[in-house]
C-alpha positions as CSV (number, residue, x, y, z in Angstrom):
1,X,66.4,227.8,-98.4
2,X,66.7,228.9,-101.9
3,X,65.2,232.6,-101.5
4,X,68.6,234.2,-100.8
5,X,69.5,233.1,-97.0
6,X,73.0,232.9,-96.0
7,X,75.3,233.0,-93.1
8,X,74.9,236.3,-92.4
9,X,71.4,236.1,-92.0
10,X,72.0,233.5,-89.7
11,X,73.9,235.2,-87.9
12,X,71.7,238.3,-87.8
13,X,68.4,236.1,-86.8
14,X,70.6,234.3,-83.7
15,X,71.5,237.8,-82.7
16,X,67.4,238.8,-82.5
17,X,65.8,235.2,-82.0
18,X,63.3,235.4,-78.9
19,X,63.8,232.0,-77.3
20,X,60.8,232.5,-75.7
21,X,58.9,231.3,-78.7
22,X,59.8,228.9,-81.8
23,X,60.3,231.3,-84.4
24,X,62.1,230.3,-87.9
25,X,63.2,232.6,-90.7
26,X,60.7,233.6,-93.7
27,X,60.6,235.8,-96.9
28,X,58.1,238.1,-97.7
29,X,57.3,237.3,-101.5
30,X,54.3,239.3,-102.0
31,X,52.2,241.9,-100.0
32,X,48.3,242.0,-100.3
33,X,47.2,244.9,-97.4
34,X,47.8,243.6,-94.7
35,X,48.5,240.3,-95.2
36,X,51.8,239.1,-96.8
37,X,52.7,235.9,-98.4
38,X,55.6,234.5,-97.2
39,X,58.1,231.6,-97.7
40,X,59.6,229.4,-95.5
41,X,62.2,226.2,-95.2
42,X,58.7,224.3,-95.3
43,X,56.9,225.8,-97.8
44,X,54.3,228.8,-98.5
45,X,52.1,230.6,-95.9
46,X,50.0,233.4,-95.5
47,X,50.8,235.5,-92.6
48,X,50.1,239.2,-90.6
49,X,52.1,241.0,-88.2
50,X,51.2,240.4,-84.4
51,X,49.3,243.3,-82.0
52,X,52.3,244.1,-81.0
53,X,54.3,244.7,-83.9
54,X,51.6,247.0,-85.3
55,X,51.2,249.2,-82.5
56,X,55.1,249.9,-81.8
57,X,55.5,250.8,-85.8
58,X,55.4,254.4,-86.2
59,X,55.5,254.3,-90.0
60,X,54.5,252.5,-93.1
61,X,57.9,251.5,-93.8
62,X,58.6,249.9,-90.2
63,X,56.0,247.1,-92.0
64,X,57.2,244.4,-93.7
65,X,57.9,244.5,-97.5
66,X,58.6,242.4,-100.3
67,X,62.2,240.8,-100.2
68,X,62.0,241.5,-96.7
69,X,63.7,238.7,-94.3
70,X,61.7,238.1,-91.3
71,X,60.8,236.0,-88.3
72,X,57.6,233.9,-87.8
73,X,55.8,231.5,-85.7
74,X,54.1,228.8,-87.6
75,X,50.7,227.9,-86.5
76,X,50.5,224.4,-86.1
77,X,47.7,222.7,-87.9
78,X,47.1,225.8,-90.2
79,X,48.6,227.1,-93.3
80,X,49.1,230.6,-91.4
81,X,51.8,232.2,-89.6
82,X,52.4,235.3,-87.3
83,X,55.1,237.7,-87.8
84,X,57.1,238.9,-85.1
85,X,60.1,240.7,-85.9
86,X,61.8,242.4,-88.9
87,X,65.5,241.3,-89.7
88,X,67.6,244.9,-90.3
89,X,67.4,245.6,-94.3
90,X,70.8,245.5,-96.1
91,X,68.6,247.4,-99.1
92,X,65.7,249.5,-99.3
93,X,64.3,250.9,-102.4
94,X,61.8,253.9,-101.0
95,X,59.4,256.0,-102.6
96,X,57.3,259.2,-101.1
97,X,53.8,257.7,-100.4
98,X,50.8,259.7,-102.4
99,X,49.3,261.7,-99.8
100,X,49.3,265.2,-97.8
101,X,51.3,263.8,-95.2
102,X,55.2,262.6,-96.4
103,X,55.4,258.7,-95.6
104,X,58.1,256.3,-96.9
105,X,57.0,253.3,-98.6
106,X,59.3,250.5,-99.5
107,X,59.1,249.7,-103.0
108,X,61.6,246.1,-102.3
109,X,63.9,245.8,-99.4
110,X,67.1,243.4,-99.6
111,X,67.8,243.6,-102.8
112,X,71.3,243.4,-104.7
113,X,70.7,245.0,-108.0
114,X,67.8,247.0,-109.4
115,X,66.9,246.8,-113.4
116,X,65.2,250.3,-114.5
117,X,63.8,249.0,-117.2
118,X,62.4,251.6,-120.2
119,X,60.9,251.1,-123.8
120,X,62.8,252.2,-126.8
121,X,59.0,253.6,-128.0
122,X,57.8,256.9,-126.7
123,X,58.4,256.2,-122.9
124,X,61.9,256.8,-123.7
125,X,62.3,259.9,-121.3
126,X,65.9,260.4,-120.1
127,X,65.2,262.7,-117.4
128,X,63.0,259.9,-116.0
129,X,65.7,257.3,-115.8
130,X,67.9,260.1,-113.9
131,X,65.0,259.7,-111.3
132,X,64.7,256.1,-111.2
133,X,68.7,256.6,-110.8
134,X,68.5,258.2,-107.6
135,X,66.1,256.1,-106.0
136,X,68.5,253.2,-106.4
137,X,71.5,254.7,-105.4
138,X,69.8,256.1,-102.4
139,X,68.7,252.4,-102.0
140,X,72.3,250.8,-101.8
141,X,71.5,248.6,-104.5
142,X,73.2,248.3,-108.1
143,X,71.6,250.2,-110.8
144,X,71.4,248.6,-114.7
145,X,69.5,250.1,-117.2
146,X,67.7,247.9,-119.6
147,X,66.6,249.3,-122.7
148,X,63.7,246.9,-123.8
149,X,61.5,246.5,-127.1
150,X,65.0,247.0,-129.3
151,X,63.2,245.1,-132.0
152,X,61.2,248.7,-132.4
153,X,63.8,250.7,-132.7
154,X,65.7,251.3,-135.9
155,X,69.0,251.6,-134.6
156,X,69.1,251.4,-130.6
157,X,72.9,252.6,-130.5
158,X,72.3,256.5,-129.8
159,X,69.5,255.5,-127.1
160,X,72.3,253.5,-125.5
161,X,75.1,256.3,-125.6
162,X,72.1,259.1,-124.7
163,X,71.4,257.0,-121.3
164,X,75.4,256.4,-120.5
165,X,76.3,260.0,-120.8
166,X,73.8,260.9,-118.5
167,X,74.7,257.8,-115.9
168,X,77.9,257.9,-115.5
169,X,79.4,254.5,-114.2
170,X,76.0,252.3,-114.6
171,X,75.7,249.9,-117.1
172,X,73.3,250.3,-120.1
173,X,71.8,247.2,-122.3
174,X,69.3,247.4,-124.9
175,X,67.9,243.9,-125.1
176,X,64.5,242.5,-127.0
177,X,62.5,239.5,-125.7
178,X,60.8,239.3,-129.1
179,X,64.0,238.5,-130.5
180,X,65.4,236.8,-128.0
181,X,68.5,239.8,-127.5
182,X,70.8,240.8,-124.7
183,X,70.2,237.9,-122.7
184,X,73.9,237.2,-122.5
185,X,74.4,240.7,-120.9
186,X,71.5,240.2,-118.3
187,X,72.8,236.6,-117.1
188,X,76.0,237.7,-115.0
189,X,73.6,239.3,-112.2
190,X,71.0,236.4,-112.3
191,X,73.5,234.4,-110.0
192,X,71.7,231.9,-107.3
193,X,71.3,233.9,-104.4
194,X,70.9,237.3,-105.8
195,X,68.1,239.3,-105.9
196,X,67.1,241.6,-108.8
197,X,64.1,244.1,-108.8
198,X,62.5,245.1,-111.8
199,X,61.2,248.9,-111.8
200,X,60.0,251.3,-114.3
201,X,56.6,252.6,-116.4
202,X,53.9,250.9,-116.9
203,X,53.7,249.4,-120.3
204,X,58.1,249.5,-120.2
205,X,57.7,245.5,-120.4
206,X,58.6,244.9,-116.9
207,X,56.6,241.3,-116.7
208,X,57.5,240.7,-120.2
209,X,61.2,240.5,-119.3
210,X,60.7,238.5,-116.1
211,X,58.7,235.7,-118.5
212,X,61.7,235.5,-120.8
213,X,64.3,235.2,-118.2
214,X,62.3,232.5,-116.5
215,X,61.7,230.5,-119.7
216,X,57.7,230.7,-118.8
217,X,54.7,232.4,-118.3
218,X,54.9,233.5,-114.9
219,X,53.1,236.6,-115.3
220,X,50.6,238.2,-116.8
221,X,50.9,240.4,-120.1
222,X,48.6,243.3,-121.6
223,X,49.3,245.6,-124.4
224,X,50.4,248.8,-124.8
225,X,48.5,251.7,-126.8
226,X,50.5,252.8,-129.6
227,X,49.9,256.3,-130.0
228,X,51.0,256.8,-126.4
229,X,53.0,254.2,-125.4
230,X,51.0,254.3,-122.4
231,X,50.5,250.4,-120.9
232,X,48.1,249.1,-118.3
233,X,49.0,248.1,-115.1
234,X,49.7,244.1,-116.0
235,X,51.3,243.8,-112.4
236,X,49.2,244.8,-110.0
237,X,51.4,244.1,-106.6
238,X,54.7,243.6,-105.7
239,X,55.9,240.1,-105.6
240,X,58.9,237.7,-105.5
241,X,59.7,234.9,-107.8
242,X,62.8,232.3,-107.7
243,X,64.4,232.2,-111.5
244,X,65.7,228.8,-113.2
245,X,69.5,230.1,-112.6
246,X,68.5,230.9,-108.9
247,X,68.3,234.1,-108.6
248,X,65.5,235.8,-106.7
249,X,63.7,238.3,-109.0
250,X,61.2,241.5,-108.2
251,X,58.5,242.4,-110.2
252,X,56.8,245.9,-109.3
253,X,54.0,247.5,-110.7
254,X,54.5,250.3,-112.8
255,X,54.6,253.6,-111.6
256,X,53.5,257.2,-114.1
257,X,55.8,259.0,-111.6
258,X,58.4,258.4,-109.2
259,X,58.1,260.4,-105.9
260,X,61.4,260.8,-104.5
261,X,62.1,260.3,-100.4
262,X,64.7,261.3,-98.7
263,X,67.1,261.2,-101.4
264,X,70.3,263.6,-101.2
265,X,73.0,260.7,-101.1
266,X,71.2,258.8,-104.4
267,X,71.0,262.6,-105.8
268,X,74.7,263.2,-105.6
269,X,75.2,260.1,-106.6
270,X,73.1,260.1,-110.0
271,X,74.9,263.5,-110.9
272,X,78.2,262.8,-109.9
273,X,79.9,264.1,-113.0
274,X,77.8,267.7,-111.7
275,X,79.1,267.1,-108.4
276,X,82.3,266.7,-109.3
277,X,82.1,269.9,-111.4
278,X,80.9,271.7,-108.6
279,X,84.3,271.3,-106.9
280,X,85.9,273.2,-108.9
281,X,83.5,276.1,-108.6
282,X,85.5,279.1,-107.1
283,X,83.2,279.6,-104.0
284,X,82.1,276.6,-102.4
285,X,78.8,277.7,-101.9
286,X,78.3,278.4,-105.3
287,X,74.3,277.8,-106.7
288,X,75.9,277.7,-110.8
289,X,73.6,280.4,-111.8
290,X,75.6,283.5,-112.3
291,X,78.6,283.7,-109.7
292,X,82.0,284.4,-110.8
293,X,84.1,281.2,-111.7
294,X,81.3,278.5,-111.6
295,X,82.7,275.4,-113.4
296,X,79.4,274.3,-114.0
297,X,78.0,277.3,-116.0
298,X,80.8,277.5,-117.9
299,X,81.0,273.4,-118.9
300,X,77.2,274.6,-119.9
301,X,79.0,277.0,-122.1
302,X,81.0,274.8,-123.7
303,X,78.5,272.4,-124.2
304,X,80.0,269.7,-122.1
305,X,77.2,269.4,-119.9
306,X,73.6,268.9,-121.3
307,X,71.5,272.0,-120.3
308,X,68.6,269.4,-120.0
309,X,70.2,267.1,-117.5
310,X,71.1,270.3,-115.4
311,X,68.0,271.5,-115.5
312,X,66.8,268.3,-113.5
313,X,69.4,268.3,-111.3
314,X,68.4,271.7,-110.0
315,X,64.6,270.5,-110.5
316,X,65.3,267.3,-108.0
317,X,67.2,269.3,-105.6
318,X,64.2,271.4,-104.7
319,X,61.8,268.6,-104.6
320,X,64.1,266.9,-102.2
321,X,65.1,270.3,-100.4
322,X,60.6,270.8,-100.6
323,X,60.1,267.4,-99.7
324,X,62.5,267.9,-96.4
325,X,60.7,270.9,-94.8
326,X,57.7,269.7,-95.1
327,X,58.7,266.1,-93.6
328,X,60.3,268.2,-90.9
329,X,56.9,270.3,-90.5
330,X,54.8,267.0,-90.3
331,X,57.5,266.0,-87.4
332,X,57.0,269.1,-85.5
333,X,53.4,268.8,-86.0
334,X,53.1,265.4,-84.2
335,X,55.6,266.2,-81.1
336,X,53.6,269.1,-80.5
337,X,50.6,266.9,-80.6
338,X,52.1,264.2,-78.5
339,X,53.4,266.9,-75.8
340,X,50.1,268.6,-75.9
341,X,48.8,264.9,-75.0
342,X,51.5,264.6,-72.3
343,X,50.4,268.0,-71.0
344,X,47.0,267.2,-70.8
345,X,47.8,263.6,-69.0
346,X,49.9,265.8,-66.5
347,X,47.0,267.9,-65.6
348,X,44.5,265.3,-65.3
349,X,47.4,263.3,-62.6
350,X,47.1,266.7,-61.0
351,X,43.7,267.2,-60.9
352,X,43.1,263.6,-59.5
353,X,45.8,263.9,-57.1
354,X,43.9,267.3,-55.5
355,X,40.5,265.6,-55.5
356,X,41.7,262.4,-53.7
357,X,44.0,264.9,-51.4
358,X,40.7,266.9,-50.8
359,X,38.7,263.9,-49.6
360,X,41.4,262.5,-47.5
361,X,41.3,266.2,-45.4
362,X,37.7,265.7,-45.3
């Protein structure tokens, strides 16, 4: 299979194969509900999740999801399939779901490297690329940060330099499909087998960039208004294509804002050189407002750190410090539902058990 299988997902699938029932290895490529399209060693299918499956998942993200390996059983006779089980992601790229309760939604699981991918026009917003920095890290995925629509921008250089300062130890390319630029830099991750998701705003040029990679039209394109910058949503679901060179490519649609989940490792790791600052603080539970000897108030001082960038470092932690009671509020909530239920099942066992009693003594 071209899609990305290898011996280790072999091996995985032997571990979890039911041998109860013929099963075979598939690849979510696209997501539509609750219906998925999917790709096997014998071609395309359309296929849903069993009874089963549904009932035991406990949250959106237990579902399957675009890059997702899985395991199926073909319907014979029918271009349909059931899905059964869910190979363990090596990858996940999460978002918080929109919505009063918190709920995880995979944005593309599996995947090796993720391209945050932001106009040189007025979208250019490094504080947004910061985010987008910390949902990949969190991910366990490869961040690279392509700078597209070069061909607008007079001199792309300080963009370039503004975005590496401000991600330490993650490539940068500005690149132009109108002119056919920065290709070269691109090519090294499009290696057969390797799976690259595209992410950023709407109207970045996200479908733009997969079309010129791919040498054709694979997806649909819509302008952009000018005064804003502000594009229309050209792709309207997530879904997996297979490029020329072989790699397996994401497209996503594009988001106005990026919710964080559950991100305190991809935090740390998107503000690294703060961290890393922070160490040398002279109480280690410094907050680097006023205390005494804070390393990074004083490399605010001296202008070696960007008030800017700060400031949304300390903005992200309490969204993700925010987002954590309340997900831990919602959990409460539902065991004391569930033991409520429990209680309630208790009493009625009890109640039946005196009424049968009562009638036997009678």
């Amino acid at each position: 299979m071209k899609y990305g299988w290898n011996e280790r997902w072999q091996s995985i699938m032997d571990s979890m194969k039911d041998h109860g029932k013929p099963l075979v290895p598939a690849r979510v490529t696209a997501q539509y509900s609750k219906q998925y399209r999917i790709i096997t060693e014998t071609g395309e299918r359309i296929a849903a999740v069993t009874g089963k499956y549904e009932f035991e998942a406990t949250s959106r993200s237990d579902f399957p999801a675009v890059g997702d390996w899985i395991l199926v059983e073909l319907l014979q006779g029918e271009p349909r399939a059931v899905i059964h089980k869910l190979l363990p992601r090596t990858t996940a790229m999460t978002r918080k779901e929109a919505g009063a309760v918190p709920d995880e939604q995979v944005i593309a699981a599996n995947t090796d490297t993720v391209f945050i991918v932001v106009a040189l026009n007025q979208d250019f917003n490094v504080r947004k690329i910061e985010r987008y920095l910390i949902a990949v890290w969190e991910s366990g995925s490869q961040p690279v940060v392509l700078l597209t629509k070069a061909d607008v921008c007079d001199d792309p250089e300080p963009y370039v330099s503004q975005v590496m300062s401000s991600a330490p130890g993650v490539s940068v390319h500005a690149v132009s499909s109108v002119m056919d630029q920065g290709k070269e830099a691109i090519l090294p991750y499009l290696i057969p087998g390797h799976t690259v998701a595209i992410t950023g705003s709407s109207g970045a040029g996200k479908s733009t960039l997969l079309n010129w990679l791919s040498g054709e039209e694979i997806q649909r394109v819509q302008s952009i208004r000018e005064e804003d910058a502000r594009g229309r949503h050209t792709t309207t679901h997530r879904e997996l294509f297979l490029l020329p060179e072989g790699a397996i490519m994401v497209d996503t649609p594009g988001m106005r804002e990026l919710q964080l989940w559950e991100s305190e490792d991809g935090w740390g790791e998107a503000f690294s050189d703060i961290e890393e600052l922070a160490q040398q603080c002279r109480f280690h539970d410094c907050r680097h407002e006023s205390e005494a000897g804070c390393a990074v108030q004083l490399a605010l001082t001296e202008g070696t750190l960007d008030q800017g960038r700060f400031a949304n470092y300390k903005k992200t932690e309490r969204e993700l410090a925010y987002l954590a009671r309340k997900e831990n509020s919602a959990a409460k909530r539902q065991k004391d539902r569930s033991r409520a239920r429990q209680s309630k099942s208790r009493r009625d066992r009890r109640a039946n058990g005196y009424h049968f009693s009562y009638d036997g003594d009678d």
